[in-house]
N, C-alpha and C positions, 0 to 999 in steps of 0.2 A: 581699860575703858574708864571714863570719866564718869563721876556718881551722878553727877546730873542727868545723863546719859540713861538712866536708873535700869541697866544692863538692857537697854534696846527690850524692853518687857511693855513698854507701857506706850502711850498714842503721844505722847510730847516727850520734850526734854524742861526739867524743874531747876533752873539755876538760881542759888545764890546772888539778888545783887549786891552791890557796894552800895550803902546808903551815901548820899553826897555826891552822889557821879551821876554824868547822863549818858547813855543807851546809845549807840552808837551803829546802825545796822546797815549793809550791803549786798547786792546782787550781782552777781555776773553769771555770763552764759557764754560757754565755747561751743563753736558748731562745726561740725565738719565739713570742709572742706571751705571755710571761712576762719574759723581758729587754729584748725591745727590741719594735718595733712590724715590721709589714709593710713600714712608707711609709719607715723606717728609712734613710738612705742607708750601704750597704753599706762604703764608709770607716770611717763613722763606728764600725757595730756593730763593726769588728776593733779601731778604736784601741781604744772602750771593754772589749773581750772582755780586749788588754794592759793597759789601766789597772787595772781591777778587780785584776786578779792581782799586777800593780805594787805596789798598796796594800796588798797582804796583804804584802809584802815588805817598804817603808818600816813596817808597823806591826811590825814584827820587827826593824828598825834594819839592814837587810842590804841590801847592795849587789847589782847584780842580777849573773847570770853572764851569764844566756841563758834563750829561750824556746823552747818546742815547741809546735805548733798543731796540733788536732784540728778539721779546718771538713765538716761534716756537710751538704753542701746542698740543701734541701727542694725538694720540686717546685715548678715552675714557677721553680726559679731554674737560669740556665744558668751558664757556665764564665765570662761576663764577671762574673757577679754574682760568686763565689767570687772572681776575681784582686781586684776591689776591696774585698772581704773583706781576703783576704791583703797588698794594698796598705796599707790603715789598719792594722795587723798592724806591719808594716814602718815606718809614719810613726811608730809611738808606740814602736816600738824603736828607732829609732833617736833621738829625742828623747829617751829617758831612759838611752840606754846599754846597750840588754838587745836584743845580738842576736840575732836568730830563727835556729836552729840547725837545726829540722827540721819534719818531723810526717808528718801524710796526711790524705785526700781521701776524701770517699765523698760517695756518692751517696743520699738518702734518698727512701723516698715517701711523709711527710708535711711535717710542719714541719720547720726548718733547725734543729740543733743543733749548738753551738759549743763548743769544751772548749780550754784554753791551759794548760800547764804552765810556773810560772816559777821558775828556778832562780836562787840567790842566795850568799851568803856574810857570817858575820860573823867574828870574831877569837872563837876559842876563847873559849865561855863568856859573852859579850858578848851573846848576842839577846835583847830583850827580849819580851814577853808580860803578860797578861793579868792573872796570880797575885800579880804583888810587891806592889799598892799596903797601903799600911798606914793607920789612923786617924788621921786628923789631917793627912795629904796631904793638897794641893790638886790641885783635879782643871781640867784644862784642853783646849780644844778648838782646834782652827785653824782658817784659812777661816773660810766663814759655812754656815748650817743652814737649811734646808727647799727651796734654790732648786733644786735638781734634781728636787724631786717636783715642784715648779710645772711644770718643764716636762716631767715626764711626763704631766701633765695638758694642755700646752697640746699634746705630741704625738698626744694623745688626743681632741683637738676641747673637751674640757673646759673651756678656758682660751685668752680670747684671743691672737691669734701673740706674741709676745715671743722672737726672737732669741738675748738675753742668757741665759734660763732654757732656754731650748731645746737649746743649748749649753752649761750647766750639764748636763744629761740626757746630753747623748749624746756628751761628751768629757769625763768626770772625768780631773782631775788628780792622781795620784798622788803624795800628799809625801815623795818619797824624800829629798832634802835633808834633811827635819825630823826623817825617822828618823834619819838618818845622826848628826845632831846632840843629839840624845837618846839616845842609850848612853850610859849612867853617870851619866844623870842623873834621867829618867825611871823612876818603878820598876812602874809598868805601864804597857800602850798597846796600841789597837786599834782597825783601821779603822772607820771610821761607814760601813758598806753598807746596813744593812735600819733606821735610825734610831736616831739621838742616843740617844734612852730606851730603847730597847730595846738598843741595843749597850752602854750604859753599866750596863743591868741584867747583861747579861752578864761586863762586866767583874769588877762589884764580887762575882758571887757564886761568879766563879774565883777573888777574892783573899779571900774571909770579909769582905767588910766592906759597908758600906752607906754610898751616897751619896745627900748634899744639892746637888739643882741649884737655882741662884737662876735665875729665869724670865726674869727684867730683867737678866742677865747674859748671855744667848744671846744670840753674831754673827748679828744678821740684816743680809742686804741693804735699799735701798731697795724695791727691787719685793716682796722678802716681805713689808717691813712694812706696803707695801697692797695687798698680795695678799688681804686679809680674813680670811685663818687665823691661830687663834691663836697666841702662841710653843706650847704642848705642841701642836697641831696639826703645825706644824712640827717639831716635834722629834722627832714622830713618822713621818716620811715617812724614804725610803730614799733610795739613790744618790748620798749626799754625796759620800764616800769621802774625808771629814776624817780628820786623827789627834785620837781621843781619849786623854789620859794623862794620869798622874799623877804628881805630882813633893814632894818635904816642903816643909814651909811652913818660910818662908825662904830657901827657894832661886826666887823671883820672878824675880828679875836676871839669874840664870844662865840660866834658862830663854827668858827675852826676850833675851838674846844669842844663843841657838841657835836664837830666831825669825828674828832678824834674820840669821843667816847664812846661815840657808836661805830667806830671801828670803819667809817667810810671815806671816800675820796668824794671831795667836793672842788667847784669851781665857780668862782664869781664871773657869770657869764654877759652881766648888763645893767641896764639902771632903767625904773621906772619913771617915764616923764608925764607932764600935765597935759597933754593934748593925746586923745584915745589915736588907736592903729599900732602899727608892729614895723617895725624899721630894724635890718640886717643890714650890720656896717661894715667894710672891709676893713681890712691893715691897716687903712689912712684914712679911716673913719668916712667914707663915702658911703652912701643905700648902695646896696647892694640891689638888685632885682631880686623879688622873692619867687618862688616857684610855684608854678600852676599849681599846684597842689600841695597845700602845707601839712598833709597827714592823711594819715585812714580814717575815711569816712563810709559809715555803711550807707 
């Protein structure tokens, strides 16, 4: 257990900061039968409840301090269902560095709701976000796109078993490394959670500017690409939890060495231009139609 933590005896957690750095903090909440499924095994929903909030932290370029867990548990779930909650909780802090410091426990009488606060840190001035990209930036992704909604469909009886996409779903990996390596170089970035096109809509209309994705440019996996959905199908589905970002043109190089250092697969997917909106180009650089629906929205 972590000292700050100051053995779960006392009403807070007492952390050490960094003098020179700013505080970095986030929330998310998984609900059931919206975040995860029933059949869900209860590990998995805690690593992912930390992952998700993990990636809001690499999408900010912050190192993590520590987490605090809110686990809500619905009926028909008893006290072993919860430790293996707080188990996966524990498995994905401790893989990425972000001790669990605290929280609490309640009892619900419907469905299970989950809430994880994660605490972070960058160097005064250093965090990145959403607002910097400028025209004429290239825009870039990591990882690969749509294979965590495949397996929310295969969780869903939807889509035959598939193992690989199944675990795409229900353990996103958090690119902390890739934030870590993009301060100063990236001039915006934000996690892919509710989908590619719609996170990226988001992006471009915090910064005023408007992005061209090339379609024949999206990382797909093998199994996406005969999964039968198209790339904007894909691109439209949720639970990557890539870094999307943008960095100036000509700096390629740099950027594929802070791929390489944080050990990820990256793809230069587009270029931000001066006039706001979201244009998907085919092969031959024609708009493509975009799809009724560019992401998950609650």
């Amino acid at each position: 257990m972590h000292p700050a933590a100051r053995g779960l005896a006392d009403d807070a957690a007492v952390l050490a900061f960094p003098l020179g750095a700013d505080l970095v903090a986030t929330h998310d909440m998984l609900a059931e039968g919206v975040h995860f499924t029933p059949k869900c095994p209860p590990d998995g929903i805690g690593w992912k409840l930390a992952a998700v909030n993990l990636s809001d932290l690499a999408a900010m370029g912050a190192r993590p301090l520590g987490l605090l867990l809110g686990l809500g548990a619905g009926a028909g779930r008893g006290a072993a269902w919860a430790v293996e909650v707080a188990r996966g909780v524990a498995h994905a802090a401790a893989a990425f560095a972000a001790p669990l410091l605290g929280g609490d426990t309640v009892r619900l009488p419907g469905a299970s709701v989950l809430g994880l606060t994660a605490l972070g840190f960058v160097p005064e001035g250093a965090a990145l976000g959403r607002a910097g990209a400028r025209p004429g930036d290239d825009l870039w992704v990591s990882g690969t796109i749509g294979d965590a909604g495949l397996g929310l469909e295969v969780a869903l009886g939807r889509r035959s078993h598939d193992p690989v996409l199944l675990e795409r779903y229900r353990r996103p990996m958090p690119r902390l490394a890739l934030g870590l390596a993009l301060r100063g170089l990236a001039t915006a970035c934000i996690d892919v959670s509710d989908g590619l096109l719609l996170d990226a809509a988001r992006l471009a209309e915090a910064s005023g500017v408007g992005l061209a994705i090339e379609e024949a440019a999206l990382p797909l996996s093998d199994a996406a690409r005969a999964s039968g959905v198209t790339p904007a199908g894909l691109a439209a589905m949720g639970d990557d939890y890539e870094l999307l970002f943008t960095a100036p043109t000509g700096q390629g190089a740099a950027v594929g060495t802070a791929a390489r250092r944080a050990g990820v697969r990256i793809a230069r997917i587009g270029q931000c231009l001066p006039e706001p909106g979201l244009i998907l180009r085919d092969a031959s650089g024609r708009p493509r139609p975009l799809p009724p629906r560019l992401g998950f929205q609650h």
